[in-house]
C-alpha positions as CSV (number, residue, x, y, z in Angstrom):
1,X,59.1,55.3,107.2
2,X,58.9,56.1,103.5
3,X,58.5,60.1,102.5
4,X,54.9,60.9,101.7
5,X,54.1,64.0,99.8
6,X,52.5,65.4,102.5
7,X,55.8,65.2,104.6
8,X,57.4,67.4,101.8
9,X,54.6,69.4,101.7
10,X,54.2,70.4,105.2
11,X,58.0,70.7,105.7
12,X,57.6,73.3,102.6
13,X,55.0,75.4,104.4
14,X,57.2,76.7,106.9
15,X,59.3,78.3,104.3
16,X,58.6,81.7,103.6
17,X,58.9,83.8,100.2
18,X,60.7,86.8,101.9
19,X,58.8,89.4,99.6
20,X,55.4,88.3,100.1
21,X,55.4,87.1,103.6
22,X,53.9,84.2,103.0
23,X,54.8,80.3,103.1
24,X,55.4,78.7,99.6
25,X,52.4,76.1,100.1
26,X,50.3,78.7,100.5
27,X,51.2,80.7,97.6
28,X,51.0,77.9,95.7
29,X,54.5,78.2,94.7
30,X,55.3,74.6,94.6
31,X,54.5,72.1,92.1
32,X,55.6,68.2,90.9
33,X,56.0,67.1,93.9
34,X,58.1,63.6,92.8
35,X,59.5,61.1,95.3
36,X,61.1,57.9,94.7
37,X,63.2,56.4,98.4
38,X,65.5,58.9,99.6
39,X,65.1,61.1,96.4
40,X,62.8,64.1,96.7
41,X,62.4,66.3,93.5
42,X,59.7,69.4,93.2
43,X,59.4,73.3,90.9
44,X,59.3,75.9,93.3
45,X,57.2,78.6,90.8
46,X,59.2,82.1,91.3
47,X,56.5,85.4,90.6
48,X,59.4,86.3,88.0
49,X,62.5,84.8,86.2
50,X,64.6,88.3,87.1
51,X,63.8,87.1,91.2
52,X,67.3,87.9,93.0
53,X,66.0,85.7,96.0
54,X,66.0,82.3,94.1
55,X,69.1,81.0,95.6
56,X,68.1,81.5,98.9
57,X,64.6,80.5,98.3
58,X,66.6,76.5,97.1
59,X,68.5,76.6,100.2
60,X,65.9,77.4,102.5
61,X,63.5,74.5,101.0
62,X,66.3,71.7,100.7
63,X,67.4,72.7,104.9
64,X,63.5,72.4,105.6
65,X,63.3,69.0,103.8
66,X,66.2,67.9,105.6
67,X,65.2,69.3,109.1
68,X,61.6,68.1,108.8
69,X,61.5,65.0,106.6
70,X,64.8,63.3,106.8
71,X,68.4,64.3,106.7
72,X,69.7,61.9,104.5
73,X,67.0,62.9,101.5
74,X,68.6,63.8,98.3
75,X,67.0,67.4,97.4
76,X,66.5,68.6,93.8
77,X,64.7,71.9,93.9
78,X,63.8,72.9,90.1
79,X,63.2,76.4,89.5
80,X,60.7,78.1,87.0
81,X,58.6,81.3,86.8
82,X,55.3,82.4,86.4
83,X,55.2,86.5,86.3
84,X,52.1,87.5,88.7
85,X,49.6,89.9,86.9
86,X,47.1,92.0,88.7
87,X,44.5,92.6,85.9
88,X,41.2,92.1,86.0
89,X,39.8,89.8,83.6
90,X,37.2,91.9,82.2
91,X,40.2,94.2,80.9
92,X,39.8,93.8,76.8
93,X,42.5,95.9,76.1
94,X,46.1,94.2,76.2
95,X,44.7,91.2,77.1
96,X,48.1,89.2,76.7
97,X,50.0,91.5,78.6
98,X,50.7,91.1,82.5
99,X,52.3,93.9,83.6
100,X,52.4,97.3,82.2
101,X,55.1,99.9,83.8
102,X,55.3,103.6,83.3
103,X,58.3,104.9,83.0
104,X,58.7,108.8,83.7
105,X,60.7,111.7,84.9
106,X,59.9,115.3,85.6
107,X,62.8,116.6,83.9
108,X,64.6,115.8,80.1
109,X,67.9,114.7,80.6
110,X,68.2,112.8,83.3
111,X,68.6,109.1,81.1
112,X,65.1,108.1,81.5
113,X,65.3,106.6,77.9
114,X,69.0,104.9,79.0
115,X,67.4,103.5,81.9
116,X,64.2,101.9,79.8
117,X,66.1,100.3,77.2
118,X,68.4,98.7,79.8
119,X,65.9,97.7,82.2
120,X,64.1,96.2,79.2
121,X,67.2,94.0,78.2
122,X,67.5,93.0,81.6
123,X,63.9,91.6,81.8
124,X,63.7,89.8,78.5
125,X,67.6,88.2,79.1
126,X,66.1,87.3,82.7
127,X,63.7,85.1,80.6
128,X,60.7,87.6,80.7
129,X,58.7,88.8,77.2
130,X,58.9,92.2,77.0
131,X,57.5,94.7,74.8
132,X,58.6,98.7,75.1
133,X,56.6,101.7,74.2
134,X,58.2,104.9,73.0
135,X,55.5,107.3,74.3
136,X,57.9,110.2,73.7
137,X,56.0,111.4,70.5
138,X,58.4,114.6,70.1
139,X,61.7,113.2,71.3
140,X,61.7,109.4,70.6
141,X,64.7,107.9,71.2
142,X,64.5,104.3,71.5
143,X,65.4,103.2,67.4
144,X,68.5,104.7,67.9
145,X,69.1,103.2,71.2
146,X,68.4,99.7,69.9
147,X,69.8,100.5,66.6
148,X,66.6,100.5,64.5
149,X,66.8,103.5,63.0
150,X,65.7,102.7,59.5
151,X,62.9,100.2,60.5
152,X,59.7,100.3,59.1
153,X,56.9,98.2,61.1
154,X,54.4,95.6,58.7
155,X,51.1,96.3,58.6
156,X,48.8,93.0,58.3
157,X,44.6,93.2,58.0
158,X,43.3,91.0,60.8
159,X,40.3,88.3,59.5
160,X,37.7,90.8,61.3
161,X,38.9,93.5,59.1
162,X,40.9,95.3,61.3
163,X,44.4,96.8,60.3
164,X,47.4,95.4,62.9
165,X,50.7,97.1,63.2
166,X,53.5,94.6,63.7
167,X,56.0,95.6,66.3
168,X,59.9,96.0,65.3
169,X,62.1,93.3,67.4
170,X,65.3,93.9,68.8
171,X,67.2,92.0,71.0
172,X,64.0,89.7,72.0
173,X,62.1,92.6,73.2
174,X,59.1,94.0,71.0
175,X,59.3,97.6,70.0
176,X,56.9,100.7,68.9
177,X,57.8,104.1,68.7
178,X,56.6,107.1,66.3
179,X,60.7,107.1,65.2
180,X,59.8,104.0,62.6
181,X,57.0,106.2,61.4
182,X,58.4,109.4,60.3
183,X,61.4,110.7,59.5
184,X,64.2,111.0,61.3
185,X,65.3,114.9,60.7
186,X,61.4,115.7,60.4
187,X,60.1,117.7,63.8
188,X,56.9,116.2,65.0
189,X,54.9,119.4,66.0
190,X,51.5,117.9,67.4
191,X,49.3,119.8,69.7
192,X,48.2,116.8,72.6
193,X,45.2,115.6,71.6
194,X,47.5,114.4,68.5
195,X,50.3,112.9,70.6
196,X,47.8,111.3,72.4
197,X,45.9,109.7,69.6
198,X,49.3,108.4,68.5
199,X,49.7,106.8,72.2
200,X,46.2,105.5,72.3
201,X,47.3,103.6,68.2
202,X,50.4,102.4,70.0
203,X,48.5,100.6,73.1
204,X,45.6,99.5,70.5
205,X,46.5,98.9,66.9
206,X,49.5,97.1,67.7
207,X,49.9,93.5,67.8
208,X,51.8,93.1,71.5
209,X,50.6,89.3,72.1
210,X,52.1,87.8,75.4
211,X,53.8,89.6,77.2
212,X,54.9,89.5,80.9
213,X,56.4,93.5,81.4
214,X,55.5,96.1,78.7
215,X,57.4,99.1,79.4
216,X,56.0,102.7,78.7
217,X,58.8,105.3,78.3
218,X,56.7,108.5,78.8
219,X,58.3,112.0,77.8
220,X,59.7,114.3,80.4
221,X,57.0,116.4,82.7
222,X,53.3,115.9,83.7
223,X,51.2,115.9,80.4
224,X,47.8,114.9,78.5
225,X,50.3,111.7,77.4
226,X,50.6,110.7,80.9
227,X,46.4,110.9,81.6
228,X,46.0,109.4,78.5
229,X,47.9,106.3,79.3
230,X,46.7,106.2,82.5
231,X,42.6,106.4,81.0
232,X,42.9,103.7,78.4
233,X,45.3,101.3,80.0
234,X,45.2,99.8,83.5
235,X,48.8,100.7,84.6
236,X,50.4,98.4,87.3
237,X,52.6,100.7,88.8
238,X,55.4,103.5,87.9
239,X,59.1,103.9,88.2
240,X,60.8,107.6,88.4
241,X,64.1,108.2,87.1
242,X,66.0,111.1,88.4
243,X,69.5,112.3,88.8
244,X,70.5,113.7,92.2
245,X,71.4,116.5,92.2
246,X,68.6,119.5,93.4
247,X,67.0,120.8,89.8
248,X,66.3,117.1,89.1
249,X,64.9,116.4,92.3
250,X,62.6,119.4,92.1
251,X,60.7,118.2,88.9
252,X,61.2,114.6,89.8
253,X,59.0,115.3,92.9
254,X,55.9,116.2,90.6
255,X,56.5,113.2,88.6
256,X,56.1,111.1,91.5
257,X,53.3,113.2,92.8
258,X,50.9,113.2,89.6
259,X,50.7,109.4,90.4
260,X,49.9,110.1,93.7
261,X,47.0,112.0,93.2
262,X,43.6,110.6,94.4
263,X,42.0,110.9,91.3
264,X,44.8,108.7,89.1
265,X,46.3,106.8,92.4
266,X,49.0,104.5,90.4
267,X,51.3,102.8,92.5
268,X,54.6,104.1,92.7
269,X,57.4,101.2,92.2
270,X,59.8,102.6,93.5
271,X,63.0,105.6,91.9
272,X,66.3,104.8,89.6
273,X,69.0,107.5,90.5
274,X,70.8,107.6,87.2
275,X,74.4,109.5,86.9
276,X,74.3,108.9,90.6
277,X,78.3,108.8,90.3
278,X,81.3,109.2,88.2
279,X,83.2,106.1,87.8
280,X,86.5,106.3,85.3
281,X,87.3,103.3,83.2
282,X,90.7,103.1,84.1
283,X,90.2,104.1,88.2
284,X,86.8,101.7,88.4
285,X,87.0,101.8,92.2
286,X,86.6,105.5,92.4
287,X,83.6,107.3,92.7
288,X,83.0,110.9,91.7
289,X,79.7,112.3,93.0
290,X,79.8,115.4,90.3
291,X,76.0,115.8,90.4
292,X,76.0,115.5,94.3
293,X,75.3,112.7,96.1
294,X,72.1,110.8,97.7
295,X,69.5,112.9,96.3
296,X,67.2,109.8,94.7
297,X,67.6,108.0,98.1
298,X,66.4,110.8,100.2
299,X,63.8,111.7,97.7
300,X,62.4,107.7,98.0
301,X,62.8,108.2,101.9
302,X,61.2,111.1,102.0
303,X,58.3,109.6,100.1
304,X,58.0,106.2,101.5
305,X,58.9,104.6,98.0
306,X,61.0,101.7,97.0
307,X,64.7,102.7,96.2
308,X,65.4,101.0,92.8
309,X,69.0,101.3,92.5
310,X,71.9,103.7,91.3
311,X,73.1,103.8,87.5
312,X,76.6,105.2,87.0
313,X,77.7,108.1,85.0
314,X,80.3,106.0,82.8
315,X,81.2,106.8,78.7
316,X,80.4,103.2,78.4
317,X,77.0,104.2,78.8
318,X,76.9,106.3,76.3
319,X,79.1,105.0,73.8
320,X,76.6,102.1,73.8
321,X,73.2,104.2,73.6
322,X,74.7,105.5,70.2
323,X,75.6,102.6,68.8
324,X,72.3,101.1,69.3
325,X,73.6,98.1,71.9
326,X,72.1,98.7,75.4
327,X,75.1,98.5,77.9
328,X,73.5,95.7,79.8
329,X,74.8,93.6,76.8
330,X,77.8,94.1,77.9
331,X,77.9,91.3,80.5
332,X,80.4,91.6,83.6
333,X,81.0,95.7,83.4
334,X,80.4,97.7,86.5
335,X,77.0,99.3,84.7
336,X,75.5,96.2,83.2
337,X,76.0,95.1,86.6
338,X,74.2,98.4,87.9
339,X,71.1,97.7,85.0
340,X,70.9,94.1,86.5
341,X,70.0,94.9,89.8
342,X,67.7,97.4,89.0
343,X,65.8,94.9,86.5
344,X,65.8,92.5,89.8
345,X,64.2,95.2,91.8
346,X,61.9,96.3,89.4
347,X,60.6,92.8,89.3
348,X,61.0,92.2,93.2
349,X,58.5,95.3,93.1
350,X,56.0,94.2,91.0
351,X,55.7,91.1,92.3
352,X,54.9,92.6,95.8
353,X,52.3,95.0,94.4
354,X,50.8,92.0,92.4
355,X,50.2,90.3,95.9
356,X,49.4,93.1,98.3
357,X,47.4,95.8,96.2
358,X,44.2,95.9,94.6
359,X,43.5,94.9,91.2
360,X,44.8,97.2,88.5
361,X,42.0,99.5,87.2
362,X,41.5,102.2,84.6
363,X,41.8,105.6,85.6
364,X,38.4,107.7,85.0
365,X,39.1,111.4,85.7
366,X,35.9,113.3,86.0
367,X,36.0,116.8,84.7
């Protein structure tokens, strides 16, 4: 008997996407359904181009089309991407973006700005658009970590009169940061409502277009930034970096815990433990846990939250921040390695709060 599309289809429905805990025909994950004799073609639609299952997502449909429909087909699986979104489409405001991510810490120090930049490389070499937000109006430190320390963003007039800011682009990832507005040696000494105005222009009078992750690198601690982003944006969810050992832990705790509180309620993503090890170039199989060892996991156990991943402590890391070249662009090392996974995660996470939480909302905080 010749293969119907209805025989690939139904075969298809008893393959699960392991995240979501669905079948793929009913997620409407598969598309172009082509067959011509033995040769069966169709685009299984991944919820993100960084998903680390994808492989065994195309084995686990071609064994279903051979189990259930014939064994002698000839299987081509195509795979795309479509990053899920959980706005609501009354949202005005960043209309053209899917997904936007806090990224916080409760203490300085910890690589929180490392972590971002990496994590946004990741994405946008995964095949994602991504835009990043310096919201670190005191301490920015993302033109120096993409190298873009003497850019100076265009401002264009839109036709209804309004004045746009035109992101600076690095590496395929757009950027915004109060760094490319004044100057580097001069201290920025606003009082919050300032900061936070500066925030608010950032989100608002910035051209971001389409874009599927915009990253928010939020300064250090629990402050009017972080209510401010969470009032006048509809935050998907948040990641908190730490180190492990006990001091970082401590503050990291009320990072995660501001989230949590009933009246701002932001899902929590899941925790990067970064300088989780020391690994030396020359010994790259040892491991030297000099800030102490587990903290981040026990802390994302303790909490019920996803654990992200572990970043090394390695000079590499470093080296690369101050040259302006994110280490993930340094394909095959042990800690572009390390940034990888944690980009696949992050995704991985997303995707599952796209498809099992509520819609993403504005905070309103009632005095």
């Amino acid at each position: 008997m010749a293969i119907t599309q209805e025989d690939v289809l139904k075969a298809l429905s008893y393959v699960e996407e392991p995240d979501l805990g669905k079948d793929l025909v009913t997620l409407n994950m598969i598309e172009d359904v082509q067959i011509n004799g033995l040769d069966v073609a169709f685009t299984v639609i991944l919820t993100t181009p960084a998903c680390p299952l994808k492989d065994l997502i195309r084995n686990a449909c071609i064994r279903a089309i051979h189990t259930m429909v014939d064994k002698d087909a000839n299987v081509t699986v195509n795979m795309t991407s479509r990053v899920t979104s959980a706005r609501q489409d009354n949202q005005a405001l960043l209309k053209g973006v899917k997904n936007i991510i806090a990224v916080a810490s409760g203490k300085g120090g910890v690589g929180k700005s490392t972590v971002t930049s990496n994590l946004a490389v990741a994405l946008a070499q995964s095949g994602a658009k991504v835009g990043l937000v310096d919201a670190d109006i005191s301490g920015p430190s993302v033109p120096t970590m993409f190298g873009v320390e003497d850019a100076r963003p265009a401002v264009y007039r839109m036709p209804d009169g309004r004045n746009l800011i035109e992101p600076i682009e690095k590496y395929g990832i757009k950027l915004m940061s109060i760094g490319f507005l004044a100057p580097a040696e001069s201290a920025v000494v606003w009082r919050g409502p300032m900061a936070s105005s500066a925030l608010k222009q950032f989100i608002t009078e910035v051209d971001w277009g389409e874009l599927d992750y915009l990253l928010i690198d939020l300064p250090p601690g629990t402050s009017d930034i972080h209510l401010t982003l969470v009032q006048t944006v509809p935050v998907t969810g948040a990641i908190i970096v730490t180190t492990p050992q006990k001091v970082a832990i401590a503050d990291a705790v009320k990072g995660l815990q501001m989230f949590r509180q009933p009246q701002i309620n932001v899902p929590i993503l899941g925790l990067v433990e970064n300088m989780a090890y020391f690994t030396p170039a020359e010994l790259p199989e040892n491991k030297y846990y000099i800030f102490g060892q587990g903290g981040g996991r026990d802390l994302a156990e303790r909490y019920g939250v996803p654990f992200i991943g572990e970043v090394p402590l390695v000079q590499s890391i470093r080296e690369s921040g101050d040259q302006g070249t994110p280490q993930i662009l340094q394909e095959g090392s042990p800690a572009s390695q390390a940034f990888e996974q944690v980009a696949q995660e992050v995704a991985r996470q997303v995707s599952v709060r796209n498809a099992s939480l509520g819609k993403t909302k504005v905070v309103e905080i009632k005095a």
